[in-house]
TORKOLPA-363643 format. One record per residue (C-alpha): residue number from 1; x, y, z. Coordinates in steps of 0.1 Angstrom, whole numbers, plus 5000, padded with zeros to 4 digits. Each point is the difference from the previous one (the first is absolute). Example, Ala and Ser with C-alpha at 12.3 -4.5 7.8 and 13.67 -1.06 7.14 Angstrom:
2
+-----+------+------+------+
:  nr :    X :    Y :    Z :
+-----+------+------+------+
:   1 : 5123 : 4955 : 5078 :
:   2 : 5014 : 5034 : 4993 :
+-----+------+------+------+
% end
This chain:
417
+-----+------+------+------+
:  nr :    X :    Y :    Z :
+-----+------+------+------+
:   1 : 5000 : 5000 : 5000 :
:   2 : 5011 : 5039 : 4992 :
:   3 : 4999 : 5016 : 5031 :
:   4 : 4985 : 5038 : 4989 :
:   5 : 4989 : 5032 : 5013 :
:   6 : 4973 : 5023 : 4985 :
:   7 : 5007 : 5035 : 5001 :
:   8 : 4969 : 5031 : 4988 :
:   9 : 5016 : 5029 : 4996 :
:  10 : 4974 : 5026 : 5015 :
:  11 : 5009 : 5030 : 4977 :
:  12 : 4981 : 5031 : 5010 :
:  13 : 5007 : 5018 : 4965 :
:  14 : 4978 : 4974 : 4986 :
:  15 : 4963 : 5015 : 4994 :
:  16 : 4987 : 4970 : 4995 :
:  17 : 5018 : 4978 : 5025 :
:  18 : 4975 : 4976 : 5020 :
:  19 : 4995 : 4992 : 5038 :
:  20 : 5035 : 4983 : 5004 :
:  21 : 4991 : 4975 : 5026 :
:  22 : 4976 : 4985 : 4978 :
:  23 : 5028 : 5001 : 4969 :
:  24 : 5024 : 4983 : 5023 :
:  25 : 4974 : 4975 : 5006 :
:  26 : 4994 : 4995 : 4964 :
:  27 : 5035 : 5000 : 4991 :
:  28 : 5005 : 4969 : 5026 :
:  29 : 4972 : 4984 : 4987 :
:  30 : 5016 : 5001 : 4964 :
:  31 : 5035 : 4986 : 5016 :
:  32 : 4982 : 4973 : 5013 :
:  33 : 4980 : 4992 : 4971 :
:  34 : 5034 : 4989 : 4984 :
:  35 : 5012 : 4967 : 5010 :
:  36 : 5038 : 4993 : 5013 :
:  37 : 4999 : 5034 : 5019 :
:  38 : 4996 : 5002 : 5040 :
:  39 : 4991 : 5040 : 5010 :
:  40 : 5019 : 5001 : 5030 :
:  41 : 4998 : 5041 : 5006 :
:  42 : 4980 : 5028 : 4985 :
:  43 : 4995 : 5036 : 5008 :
:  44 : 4989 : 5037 : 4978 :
:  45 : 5025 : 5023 : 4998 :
:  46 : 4990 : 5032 : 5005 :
:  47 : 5018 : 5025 : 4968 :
:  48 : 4993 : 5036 : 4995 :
:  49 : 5013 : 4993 : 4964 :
:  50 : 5022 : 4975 : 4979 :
:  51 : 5035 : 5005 : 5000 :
:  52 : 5011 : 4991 : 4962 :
:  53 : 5034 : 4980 : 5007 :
:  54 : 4987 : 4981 : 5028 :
:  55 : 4961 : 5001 : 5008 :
:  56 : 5003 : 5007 : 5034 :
:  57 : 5026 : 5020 : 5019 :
:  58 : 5028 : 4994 : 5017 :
:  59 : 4991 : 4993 : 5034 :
:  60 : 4970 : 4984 : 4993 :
:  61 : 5024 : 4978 : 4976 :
:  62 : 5026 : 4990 : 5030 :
:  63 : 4971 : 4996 : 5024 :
:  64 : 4983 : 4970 : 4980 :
:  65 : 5030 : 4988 : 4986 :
:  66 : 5008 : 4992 : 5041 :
:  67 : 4968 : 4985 : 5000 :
:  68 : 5000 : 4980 : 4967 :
:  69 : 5037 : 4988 : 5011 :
:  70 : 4988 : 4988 : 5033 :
:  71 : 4965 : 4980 : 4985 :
:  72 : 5024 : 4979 : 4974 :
:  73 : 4979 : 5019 : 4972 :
:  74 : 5005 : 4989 : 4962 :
:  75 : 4979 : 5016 : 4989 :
:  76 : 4983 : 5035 : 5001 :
:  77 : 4966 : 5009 : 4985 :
:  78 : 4993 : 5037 : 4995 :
:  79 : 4965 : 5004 : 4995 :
:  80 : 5000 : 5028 : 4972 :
:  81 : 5024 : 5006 : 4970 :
:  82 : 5038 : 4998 : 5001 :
:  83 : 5018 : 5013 : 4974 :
:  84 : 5028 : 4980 : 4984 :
:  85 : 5024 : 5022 : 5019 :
:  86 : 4985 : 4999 : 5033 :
:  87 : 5001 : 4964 : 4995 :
:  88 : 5033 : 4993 : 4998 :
:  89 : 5009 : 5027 : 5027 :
:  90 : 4983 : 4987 : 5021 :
:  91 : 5007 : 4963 : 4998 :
:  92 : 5038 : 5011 : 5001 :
:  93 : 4995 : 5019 : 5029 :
:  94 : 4977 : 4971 : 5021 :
:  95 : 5014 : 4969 : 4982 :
:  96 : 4966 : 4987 : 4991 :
:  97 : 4982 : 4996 : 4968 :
:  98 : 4971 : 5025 : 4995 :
:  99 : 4969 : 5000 : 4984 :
: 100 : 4972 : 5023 : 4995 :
: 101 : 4961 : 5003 : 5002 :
: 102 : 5002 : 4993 : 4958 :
: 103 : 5027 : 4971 : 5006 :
: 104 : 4983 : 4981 : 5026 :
: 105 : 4968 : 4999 : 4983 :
: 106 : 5015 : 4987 : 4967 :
: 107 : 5018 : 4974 : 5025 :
: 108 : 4964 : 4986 : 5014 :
: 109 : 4984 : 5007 : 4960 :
: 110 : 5029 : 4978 : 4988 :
: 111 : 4994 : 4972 : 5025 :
: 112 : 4963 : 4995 : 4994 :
: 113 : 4998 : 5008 : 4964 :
: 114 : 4986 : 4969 : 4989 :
: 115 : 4986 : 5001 : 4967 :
: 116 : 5023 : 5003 : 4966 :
: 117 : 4987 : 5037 : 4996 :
: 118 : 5007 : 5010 : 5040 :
: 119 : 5036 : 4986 : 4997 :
: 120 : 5006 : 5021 : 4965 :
: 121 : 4987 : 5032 : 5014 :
: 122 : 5015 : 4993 : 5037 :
: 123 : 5036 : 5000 : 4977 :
: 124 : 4991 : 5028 : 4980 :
: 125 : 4994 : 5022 : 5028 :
: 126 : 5026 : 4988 : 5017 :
: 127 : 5026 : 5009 : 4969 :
: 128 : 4982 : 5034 : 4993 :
: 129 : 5002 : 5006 : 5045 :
: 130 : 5040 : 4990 : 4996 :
: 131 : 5008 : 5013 : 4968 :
: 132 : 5013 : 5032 : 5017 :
: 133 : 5019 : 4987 : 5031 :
: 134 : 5033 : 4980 : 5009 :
: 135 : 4987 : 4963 : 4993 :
: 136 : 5005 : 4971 : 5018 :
: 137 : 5006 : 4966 : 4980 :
: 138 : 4977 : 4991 : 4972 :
: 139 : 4994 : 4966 : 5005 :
: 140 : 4963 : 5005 : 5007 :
: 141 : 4991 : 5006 : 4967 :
: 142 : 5001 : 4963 : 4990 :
: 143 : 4983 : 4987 : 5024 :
: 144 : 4960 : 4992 : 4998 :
: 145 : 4988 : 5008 : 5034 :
: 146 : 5016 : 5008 : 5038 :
: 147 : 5017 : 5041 : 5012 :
: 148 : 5018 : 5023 : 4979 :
: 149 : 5031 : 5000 : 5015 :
: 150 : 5002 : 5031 : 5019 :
: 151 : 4998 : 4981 : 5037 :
: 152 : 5021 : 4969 : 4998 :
: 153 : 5005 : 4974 : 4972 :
: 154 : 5026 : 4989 : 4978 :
: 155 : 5025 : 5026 : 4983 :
: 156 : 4999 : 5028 : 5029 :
: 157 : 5034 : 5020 : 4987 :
: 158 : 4990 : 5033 : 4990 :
: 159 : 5005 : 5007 : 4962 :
: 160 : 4991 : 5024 : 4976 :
: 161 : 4974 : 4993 : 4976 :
: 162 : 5003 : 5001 : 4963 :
: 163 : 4969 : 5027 : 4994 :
: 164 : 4996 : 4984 : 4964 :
: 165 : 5000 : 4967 : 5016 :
: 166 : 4973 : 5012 : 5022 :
: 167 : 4983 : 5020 : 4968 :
: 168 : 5006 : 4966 : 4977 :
: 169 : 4987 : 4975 : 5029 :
: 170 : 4967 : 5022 : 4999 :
: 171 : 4996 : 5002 : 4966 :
: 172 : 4998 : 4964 : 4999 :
: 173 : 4980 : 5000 : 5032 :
: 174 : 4972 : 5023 : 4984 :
: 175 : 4999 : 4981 : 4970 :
: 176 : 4989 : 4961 : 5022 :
: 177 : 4973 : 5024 : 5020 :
: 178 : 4987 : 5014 : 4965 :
: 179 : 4994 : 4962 : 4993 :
: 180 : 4984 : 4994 : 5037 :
: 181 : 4979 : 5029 : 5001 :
: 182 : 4992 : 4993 : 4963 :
: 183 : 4983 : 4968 : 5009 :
: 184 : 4987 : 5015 : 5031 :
: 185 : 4978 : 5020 : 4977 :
: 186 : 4989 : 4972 : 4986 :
: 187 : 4986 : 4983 : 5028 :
: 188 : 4983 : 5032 : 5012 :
: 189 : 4986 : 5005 : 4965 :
: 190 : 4988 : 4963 : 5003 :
: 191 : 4986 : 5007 : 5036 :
: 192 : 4982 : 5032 : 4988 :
: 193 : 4982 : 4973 : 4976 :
: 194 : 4987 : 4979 : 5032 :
: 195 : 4963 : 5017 : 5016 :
: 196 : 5020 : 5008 : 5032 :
: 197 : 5001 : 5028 : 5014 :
: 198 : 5036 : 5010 : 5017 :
: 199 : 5005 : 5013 : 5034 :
: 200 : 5039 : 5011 : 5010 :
: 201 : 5004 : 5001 : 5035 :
: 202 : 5026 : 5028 : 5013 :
: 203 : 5012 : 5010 : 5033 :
: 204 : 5033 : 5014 : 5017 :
: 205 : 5021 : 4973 : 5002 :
: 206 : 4992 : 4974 : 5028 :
: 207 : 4964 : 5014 : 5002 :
: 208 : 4984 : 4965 : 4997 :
: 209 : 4994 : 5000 : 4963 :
: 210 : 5011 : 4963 : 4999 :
: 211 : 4981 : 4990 : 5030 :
: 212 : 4973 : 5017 : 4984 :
: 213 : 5008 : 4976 : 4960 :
: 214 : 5004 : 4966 : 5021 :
: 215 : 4965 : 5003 : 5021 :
: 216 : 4983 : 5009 : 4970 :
: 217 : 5019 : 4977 : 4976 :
: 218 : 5006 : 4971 : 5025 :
: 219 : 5038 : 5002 : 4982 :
: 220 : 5033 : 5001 : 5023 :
: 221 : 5019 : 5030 : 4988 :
: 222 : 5026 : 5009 : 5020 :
: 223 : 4986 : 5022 : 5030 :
: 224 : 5023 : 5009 : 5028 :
: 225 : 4998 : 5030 : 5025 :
: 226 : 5027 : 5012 : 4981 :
: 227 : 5013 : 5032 : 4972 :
: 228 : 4996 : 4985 : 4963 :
: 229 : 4984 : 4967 : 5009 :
: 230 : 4986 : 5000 : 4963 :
: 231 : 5022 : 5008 : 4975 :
: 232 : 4986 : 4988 : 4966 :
: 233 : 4966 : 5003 : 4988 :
: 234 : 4975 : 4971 : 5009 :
: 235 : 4967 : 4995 : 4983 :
: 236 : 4969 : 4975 : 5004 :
: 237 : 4968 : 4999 : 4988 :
: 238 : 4976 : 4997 : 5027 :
: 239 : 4961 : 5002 : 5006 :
: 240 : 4993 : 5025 : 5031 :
: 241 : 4969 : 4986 : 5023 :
: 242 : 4977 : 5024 : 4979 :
: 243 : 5004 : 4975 : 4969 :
: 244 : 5022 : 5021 : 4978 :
: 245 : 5031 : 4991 : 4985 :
: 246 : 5030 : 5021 : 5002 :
: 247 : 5035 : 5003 : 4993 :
: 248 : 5022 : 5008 : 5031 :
: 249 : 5029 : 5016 : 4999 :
: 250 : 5028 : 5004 : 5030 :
: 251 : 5029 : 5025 : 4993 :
: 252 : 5034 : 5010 : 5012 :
: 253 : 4991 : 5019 : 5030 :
: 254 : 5011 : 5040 : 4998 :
: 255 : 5019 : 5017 : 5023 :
: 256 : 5013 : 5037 : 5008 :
: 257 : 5032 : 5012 : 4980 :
: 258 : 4997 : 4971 : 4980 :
: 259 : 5032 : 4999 : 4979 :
: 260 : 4996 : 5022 : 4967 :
: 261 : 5018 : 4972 : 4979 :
: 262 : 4977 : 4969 : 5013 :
: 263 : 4967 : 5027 : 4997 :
: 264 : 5009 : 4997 : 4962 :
: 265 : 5013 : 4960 : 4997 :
: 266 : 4968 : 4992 : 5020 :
: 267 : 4977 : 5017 : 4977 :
: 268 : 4990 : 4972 : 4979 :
: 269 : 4991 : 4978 : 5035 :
: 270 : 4981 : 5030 : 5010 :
: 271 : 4979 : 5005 : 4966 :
: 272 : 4981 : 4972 : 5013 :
: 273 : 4984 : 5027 : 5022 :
: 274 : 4992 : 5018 : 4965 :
: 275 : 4982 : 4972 : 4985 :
: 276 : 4977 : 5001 : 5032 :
: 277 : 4961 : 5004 : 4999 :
: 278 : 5003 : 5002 : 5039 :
: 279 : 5031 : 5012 : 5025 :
: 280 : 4995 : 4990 : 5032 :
: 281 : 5026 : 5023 : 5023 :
: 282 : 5010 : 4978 : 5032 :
: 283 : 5009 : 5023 : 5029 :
: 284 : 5016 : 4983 : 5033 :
: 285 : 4976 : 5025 : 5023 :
: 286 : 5016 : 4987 : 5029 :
: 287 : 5038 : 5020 : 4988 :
: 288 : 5008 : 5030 : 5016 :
: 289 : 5004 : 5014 : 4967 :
: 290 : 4971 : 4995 : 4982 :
: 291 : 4990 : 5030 : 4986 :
: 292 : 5035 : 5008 : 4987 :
: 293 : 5004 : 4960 : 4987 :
: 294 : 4967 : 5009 : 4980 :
: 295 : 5012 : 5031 : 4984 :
: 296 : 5029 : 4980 : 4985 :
: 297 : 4979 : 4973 : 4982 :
: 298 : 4979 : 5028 : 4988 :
: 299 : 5028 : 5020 : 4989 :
: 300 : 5015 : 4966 : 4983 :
: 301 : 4969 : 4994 : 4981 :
: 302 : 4991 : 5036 : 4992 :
: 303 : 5042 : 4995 : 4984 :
: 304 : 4985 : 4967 : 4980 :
: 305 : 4972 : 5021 : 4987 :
: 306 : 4974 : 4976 : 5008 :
: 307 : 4969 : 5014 : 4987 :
: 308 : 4972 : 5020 : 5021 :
: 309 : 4968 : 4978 : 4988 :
: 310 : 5016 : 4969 : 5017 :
: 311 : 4981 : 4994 : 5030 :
: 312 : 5023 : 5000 : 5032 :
: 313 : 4988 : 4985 : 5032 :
: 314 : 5024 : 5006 : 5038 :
: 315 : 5001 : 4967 : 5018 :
: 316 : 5012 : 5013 : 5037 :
: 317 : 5018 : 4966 : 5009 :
: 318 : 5013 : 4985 : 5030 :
: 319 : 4970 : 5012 : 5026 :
: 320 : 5007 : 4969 : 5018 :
: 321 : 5030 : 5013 : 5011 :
: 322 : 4987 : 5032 : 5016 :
: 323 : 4977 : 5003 : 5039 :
: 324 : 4965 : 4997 : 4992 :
: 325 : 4995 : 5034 : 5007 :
: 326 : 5024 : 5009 : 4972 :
: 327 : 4985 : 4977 : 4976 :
: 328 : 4963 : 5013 : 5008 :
: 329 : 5012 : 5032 : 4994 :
: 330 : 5018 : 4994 : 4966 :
: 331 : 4967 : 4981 : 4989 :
: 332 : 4978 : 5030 : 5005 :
: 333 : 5029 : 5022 : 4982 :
: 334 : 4997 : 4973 : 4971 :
: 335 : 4964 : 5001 : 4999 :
: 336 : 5001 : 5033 : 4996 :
: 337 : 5011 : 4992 : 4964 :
: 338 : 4981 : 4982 : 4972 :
: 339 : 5032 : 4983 : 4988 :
: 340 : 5018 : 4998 : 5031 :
: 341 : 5000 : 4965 : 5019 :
: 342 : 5016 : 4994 : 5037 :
: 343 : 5011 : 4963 : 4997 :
: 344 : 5026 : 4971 : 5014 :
: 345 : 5012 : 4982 : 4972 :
: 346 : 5013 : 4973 : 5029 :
: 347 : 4963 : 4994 : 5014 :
: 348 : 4984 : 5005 : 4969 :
: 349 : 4978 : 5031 : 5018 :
: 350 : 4983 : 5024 : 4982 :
: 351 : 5009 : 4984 : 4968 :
: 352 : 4961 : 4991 : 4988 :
: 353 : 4988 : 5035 : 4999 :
: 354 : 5036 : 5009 : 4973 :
: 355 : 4995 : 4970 : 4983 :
: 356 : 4961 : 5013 : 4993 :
: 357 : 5013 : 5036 : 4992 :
: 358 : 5027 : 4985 : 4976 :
: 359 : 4974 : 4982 : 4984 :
: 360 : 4978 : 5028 : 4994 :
: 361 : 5031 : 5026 : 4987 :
: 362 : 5011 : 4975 : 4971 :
: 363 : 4960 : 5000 : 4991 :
: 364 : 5003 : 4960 : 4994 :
: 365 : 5016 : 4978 : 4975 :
: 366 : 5014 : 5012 : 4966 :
: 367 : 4973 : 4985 : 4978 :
: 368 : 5001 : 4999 : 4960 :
: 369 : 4983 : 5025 : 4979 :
: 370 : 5000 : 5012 : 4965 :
: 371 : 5005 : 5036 : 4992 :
: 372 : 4991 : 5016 : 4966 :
: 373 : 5015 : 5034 : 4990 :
: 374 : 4998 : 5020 : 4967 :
: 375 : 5031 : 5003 : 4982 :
: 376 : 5001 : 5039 : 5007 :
: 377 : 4999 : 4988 : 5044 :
: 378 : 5040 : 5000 : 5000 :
: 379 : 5002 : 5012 : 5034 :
: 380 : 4975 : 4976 : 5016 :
: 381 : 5016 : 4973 : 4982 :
: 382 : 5037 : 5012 : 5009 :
: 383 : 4989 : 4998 : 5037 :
: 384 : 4989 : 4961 : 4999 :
: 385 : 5033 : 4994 : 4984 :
: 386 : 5022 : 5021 : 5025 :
: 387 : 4982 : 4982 : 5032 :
: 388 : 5005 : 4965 : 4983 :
: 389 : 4958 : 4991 : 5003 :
: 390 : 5006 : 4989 : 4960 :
: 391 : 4999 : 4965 : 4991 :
: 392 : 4993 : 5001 : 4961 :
: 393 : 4991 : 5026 : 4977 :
: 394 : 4977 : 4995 : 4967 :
: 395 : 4991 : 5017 : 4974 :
: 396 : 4961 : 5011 : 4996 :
: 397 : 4980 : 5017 : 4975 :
: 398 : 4994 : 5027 : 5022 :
: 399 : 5035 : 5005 : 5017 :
: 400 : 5017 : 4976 : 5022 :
: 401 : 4991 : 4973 : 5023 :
: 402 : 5021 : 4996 : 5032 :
: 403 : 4993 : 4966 : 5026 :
: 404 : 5011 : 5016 : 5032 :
: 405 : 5007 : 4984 : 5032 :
: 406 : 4991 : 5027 : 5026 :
: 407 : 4985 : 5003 : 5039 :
: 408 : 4970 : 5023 : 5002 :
: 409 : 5023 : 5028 : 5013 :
: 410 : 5019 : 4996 : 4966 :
: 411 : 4967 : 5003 : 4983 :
: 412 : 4987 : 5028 : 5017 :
: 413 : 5036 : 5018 : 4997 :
: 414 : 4992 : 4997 : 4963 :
: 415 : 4969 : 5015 : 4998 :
: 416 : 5008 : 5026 : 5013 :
: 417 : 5027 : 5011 : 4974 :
+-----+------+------+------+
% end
């Protein structure tokens, strides 16, 4: 085991710097996420600004180096960035490695990247992340699965890396996710063919989403109290107890300052949530942070572009976990709120009453129609094509006629044009 410490710089020039307890706490959470490491020592730093050679200043650097020195640390996690610089200062100066908030998550990304498309875009953002910095051994890069590299591993002697190495090794990295996310398209054209409805589930990482997916699927995802349980997209087609048939879909979980270069690699896993006739936002209501959690998956989403008419409904999970008095209350907060629902994904409360509203927002099962437009109707015609309700198109006398597959919000959304 890597014995670490977790560090939050507290910086007071930042504007938009969070409560830093509850960062810390984060921050350890992520450490712990990763496997191999033992946190033995964390703390928030408190910095009226960044010093540019070394992050923090010099006391403050002597002070913890003491304390690092005297824990056995290997490794130091800063949560926040580092630049290259700081990096290497710093790891000179305590004899540790060093990672920051962006290195740590690729770490835990890297480790449960599962899928051939999570492993691509887990190396791509990687290379784009280290592209700039002094590397570590590339040996990583030809391996399937398992850490990047930066914490422990075969090939730890710092080298320089080869920029059109890097540049060359994601060329040819781009090119094997064009093919993945090539046939990906595929399959989501062929699912948008099937009269099922699809419902993304999306939460703050370590909200409950896959508690939520495996009580309603009866599958076994992966589901652990833990940051980035679910990595890769799962889906299943499952009837809810109100007799309709949907598609359910549990995504990578979000999470504040998420990493600019996986926001990018993880599009494609997170255009699931585009595709979406129903986004169901799962909110741990029991976390200090709540609120502030719940602006980020808003702000992440609102970044995706994901349409306005798509229905959204807030599950406020994990009630079980709160006095009764605090759950009563956040169930008359939730009623308050047509599409608001105060549930326990673990008990299974409050989950009829959701699964009714869900029903009634997708307005039933896509069902087949046909559609016939005149030949001078581009626009109306255009619009069937762009949401993907067309199955075939034919010829008429009188203009064209289009078999649809549509729900009755589909249909009514057309009529309106």
């Amino acid at each position: 085991m890597t014995r670490a410490w977790v560090l939050h710089p507290d910086i007071k020039s930042d504007r938009d710097r969070r409560n830093a307890v509850m960062a810390l706490e984060e921050a350890v959470a992520l450490a712990v996420a990763l496997p191999g490491l033992e946190v033995v020592g964390s703390e928030v730093v408190p910095l009226p600004k960044p010093q540019p050679g070394m992050l923090f200043g010099s006391g403050k650097i002597a002070e913890l180096k003491g304390r690092l020195k005297s824990a056995d640390v290997e490794l130091v996690l800063v949560d926040g960035p580092v630049s290259p610089v700081q990096q290497r200062n710093l790891e000179k100066e305590w004899g540790v490695k060093l990672l920051d908030r962006t290195g740590l998550i690729l770490e835990i990304f890297s480790d449960r990247a599962a899928t051939r498309e999570g492993v691509l875009q887990v190396e791509m953002a990687a290379l784009s992340y280290q592209r700039t910095r002094l590397v570590r051994a590339w040996t990583h890069l030809e391996r399937q699965r398992g850490g990047l590299g930066f914490v422990g591993g075969p090939g730890e002697t710092q080298i320089e890396a080869d920029r059109r190495a890097i540049d060359e090794q994601l060329v040819r990295l781009r090119r094997q996710l064009d093919k993945v996310v090539r046939t990906r398209d595929l399959h989501r054209k062929a699912r948008a063919k099937v009269p099922y409805p699809i419902v993304a589930l999306v939460g703050y990482t370590n909200a409950g989403k896959s508690t939520l997916f495996n009580r309603l699927t009866g599958a076994e995802v992966m589901a652990k109290d833990m940051l980035f349980a679910t990595l890769d997209p799962t889906m299943r087609a499952v009837t809810l107890p109100t007799g309709l048939e949907v598609i359910l879909s549990d995504t990578v979980g979000f999470i504040s300052d998420l990493p600019t270069e996986l926001v990018a690699a993880f599009r494609a896993t997170l255009e699931e949530v585009l595709a979406a006739d129903l986004i169901v936002h799962v909110r741990d209501i029991a976390h200090p942070n709540t609120e502030e959690q719940a602006e980020d998956v808003r702000g992440i989403l609102d970044g995706l572009g994901v349409r306005d008419d798509v229905p959204l409904i807030e599950l406020w999970n994990k009630i079980d976990l709160l006095s009764e008095a605090d759950a009563e209350a956040v169930r008359v907060r939730a009623a308050r709120t047509d599409s608001v629902f105060a549930v326990s994904a673990w008990t299974g409360t409050g989950l009829d009453r959701f699964l009714e509203a869900a029903t009634e927002a997708l307005g039933g099962a896509r069902q087949h129609d046909v559609v016939t437009l005149a030949h001078a109707d581009g626009k109306r015609r255009a619009w069937l094509f762009d949401k993907g309700l067309v199955e075939r198109e034919e010829q008429a006398e009188d203009g064209v006629r289009l078999h649809v597959l549509w729900s009755a919000r589909d249909r009514a959304r057309f009529e309106a044009l």
